[in-house]
Structures are given as structure tokens and as C-alpha cells.
C-alpha positions, 0 to 999 in steps of 0.5 A: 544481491552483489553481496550474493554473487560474491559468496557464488563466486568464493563457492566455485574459487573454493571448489576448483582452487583457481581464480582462472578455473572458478572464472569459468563457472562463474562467466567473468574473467580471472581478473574480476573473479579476484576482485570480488573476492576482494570486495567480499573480504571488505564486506566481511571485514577479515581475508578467506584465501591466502595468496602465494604467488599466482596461487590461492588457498582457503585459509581457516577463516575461508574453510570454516565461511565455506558451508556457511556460504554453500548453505545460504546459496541453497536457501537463496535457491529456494526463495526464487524457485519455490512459491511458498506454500498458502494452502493450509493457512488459517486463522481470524482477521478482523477488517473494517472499511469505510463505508464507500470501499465496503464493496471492494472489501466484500468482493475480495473477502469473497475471493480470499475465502474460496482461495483460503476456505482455513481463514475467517474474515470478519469485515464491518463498516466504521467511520475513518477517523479512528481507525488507524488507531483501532488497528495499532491497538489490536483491536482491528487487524486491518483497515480500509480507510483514508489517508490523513495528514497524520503520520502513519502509528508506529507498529502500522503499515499502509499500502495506498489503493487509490485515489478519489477526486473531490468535486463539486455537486449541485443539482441540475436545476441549479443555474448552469452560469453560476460557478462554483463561488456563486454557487456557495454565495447562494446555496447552503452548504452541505459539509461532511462532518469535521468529526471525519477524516474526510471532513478535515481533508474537504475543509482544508482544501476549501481553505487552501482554494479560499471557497467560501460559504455563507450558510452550512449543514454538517452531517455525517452520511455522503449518501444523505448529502447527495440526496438531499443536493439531488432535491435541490437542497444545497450543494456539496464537495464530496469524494467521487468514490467508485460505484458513484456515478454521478456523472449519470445521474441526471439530477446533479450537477458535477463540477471536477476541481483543477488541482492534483491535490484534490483528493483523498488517498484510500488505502489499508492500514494493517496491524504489522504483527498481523500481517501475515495474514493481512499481507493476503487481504492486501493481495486479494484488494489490489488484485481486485482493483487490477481485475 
């Protein structure tokens, strides 16, 4: 942006053919005007007036800059002022969510396409773990999913959403002096499968926290596992995604952690040569995440 001041500043010191009257337009001083034709010439690496005395002129360099310069003000001009046009765009998006975010993905789908009746959105629900991969080989536009320890592909880009607390569920019959150890100590452990980006994010964390349990069932489905803890069955760390609920829910137990980094990340993964597209999906989710 400084960069931009200086080539308005060498317009008007072009125009009125003085520092002092170039002063004016611009609302500096003579002195700071000849200073950012200074700093111009270092970021151009050659000079584009010539001082003779107290006066200045365009030299050739200066007189062949100057349209160049005219020309790229008037495009910046039209990026602040103009709001580019959406109205006509069109194309095919290929989307996949977890299941848990399937909800926020459906209700901004439904408003992007009334906003942009041109663009066909295909959404279906995946599991997480290889979905950043499905999106940097094209065969996915975009991804809503969770975050893992791994880098980001290249050729991808991710845009984090929210947050989701892990946290641990038991039923209400459960005994309410037991604590989260006694619990694992007594219980069978309802694991999310280690096959999942979500498994590995749970696992990790029962390390790091040294929770450990005697007995355990892995399974995929979150829903089936909160039943199954409902029925007094086992218990279970889980994500407390939106639309859960379970604090209501008078059959469970929910015991939140003490610690930050008890969570997993949601975000869209998008394919960096869709993006075009992808860029108004991203728009559309967090603005109904803001709603």
C-alpha cells in the first residue's frame, strides 16, 4: 500500500511539474512529497526525474513510468470501489462432509443456491480421514472435515470453522462419586475407530492425559456410541459437535476436560485450482456460522 502512495504521489508531481504543487493534492509536505519519490526510485531500482536546482522534470524513464503509473491507480480505484460481479456465476461443486457438520453444510448449500441459482452443489457425507486427499486429487472440490496433525497437501487450502470440545460421557445411572479414571477402571470403553481422523485425535489425547482403560469396543457411528452409553453400556469420549445436546439429554452424564487442547478443529479443505467457486461455499458456511 505504501508502495501505491508513492506512484499517486509521482502522478501529481508529473502533472503540476513541483514538489510544492504536487504537495498540495497529495496533503504532505514539499519535503515528504521528494521523499517518496526517493523511496519510489529505491523500490524501482532506477531515478524518474531529474533535479536541477530547486527544480524537477520527468526524465525518460519518468515519462515512459507515467502511464503505467495512471493506469495501475485507476485499477486500484476499481478494486475499492467496485464489488465484483457474482450474479452470473456458474459451474459444479463437488462437496463432502463429515457427518456431524452435514447440517451446516446442507443450510449454507440451500442459501448459496438461491444467491447463485447458476452453480450446482453436489454435497454427500464421508468419513474424515481421507478427505484431504480426495480434495487435492480433484476427485472432491472441497471438504468439510477435521483437522489432523498432518500438514495441509499441497495444492490445498484450509480455512478453520470451529471448534469442537472433547468430553466425556457416561450414563445418568452411572455412580455420580466415581471420576472420569474410576469410570474407565469399571466401564467398557466405547473407542471411536483409530481408522478416523477423530479416532487418532481421541487416542492421542487419552495418551497425553495417561487415561486408561481395561476393556474397550471400537466402532465407527458417534450416534450408535452415545446410545449405546444412554443404555448404560459403556462410556466414551466424544466431540461435542453442534446440535448434540447432550447436556439436555437426562440419560447422560457429560463431564467437559480442563484442558485447551481438548478438541478437534473443523474446517473446509478446498481444492486451490476450484477455488474460485469453493471461495463462495466458504463464505456462505461461515457466514452461517456468524447467523
Amino acid at each position: 500500500m505504501s508502495n501505491i502512495r508513492f506512484f499517486r504521489t509521482f502522478v501529481e508531481v508529473a502533472r503540476h511539474g513541483s514538489f510544492v504543487a504536487a504537495s498540495e493534492q497529495v496533503s504532505l509536505t514539499p519535503t515528504a512529497v521528494g521523499l517518496q519519490i526517493q523511496a519510489l526510485e529505491t523500490y524501482l531500482g532506477y531515478s524518474v526525474v531529474d533535479r536541477i536546482g530547486k527544480g524537477i522534470s520527468l526524465n525518460q524513464r519518468g515519462h515512459r513510468l507515467l502511464p503505467l503509473a495512471v493506469q495501475m491507480l485507476k485499477l486500484c480505484d476499481q478494486m475499492q470501489h467496485t464489488d465484483p460481479d457474482q450474479s452470473n456465476l456458474s459451474g459444479s461443486l463437488k462437496v463432502a462432509s463429515i457427518a456431524t457438520s452435514m447440517g451446516l453444510v446442507v443450510r449454507s448449500v440451500l442459501k448459496m443456491r438461491a444467491r447463485h441459482p447458476n452453480v450446482l452443489v453436489q454435497p454427500g457425507v464421508s468419513y474424515s480421514g481421507d478427505l484431504p486427499t480426495r480434495v487435492k486429487e480433484g476427485e472432491l472440490d472441497a471438504a468439510l472435515s477435521v483437522k489432523s496433525a498432518h500438514k495441509t497437501p499441497a495444492g490445498v487450502l484450509w480455512t478453520h470453522l470451529y471448534r469442537e470440545p472433547l468430553v466425556f460421557l457416561a450414563s445418568a445411572h452411572a455412580n455420580e462419586t466415581l471420576d472420569i479414571r474410576a469410570l474407565l477402571a469399571e466401564k467398557l470403553f466405547l473407542r471411536v475407530s483409530l481408522a478416523s481422523t477423530t479416532g487418532v485425535l481421541i487416542d492421542r489425547f487419552m495418551r497425553r492425559q495417561r487415561l486408561k482403560m481395561n476393556n474397550f469396543l471400537e466402532m465407527n457411528a458417534m450416534r450408535t456410541i452415545v446410545d449405546l452409553v444412554r443404555d448404560d453400556l459403556g462410556v466414551t469420549i466424544l466431540p461435542l459437535f453442534p446440535g448434540a445436546n447432550w447436556e439436555k439429554d437426562k440419560g447422560l452424564r457429560v463431564i467437559p476436560f480442563d484442558d485447551e487442547l481438548a478438541c478437534r478443529n473443523i474446517g473446509l479443505f478446498e481444492n486451490e485450482s476450484r477455488s474460485f467457486l469453493t471461495s463462495v461455499l466458504r463464505h456462505h458456511l461461515t457466514e452461517e456460522l456468524n447467523s
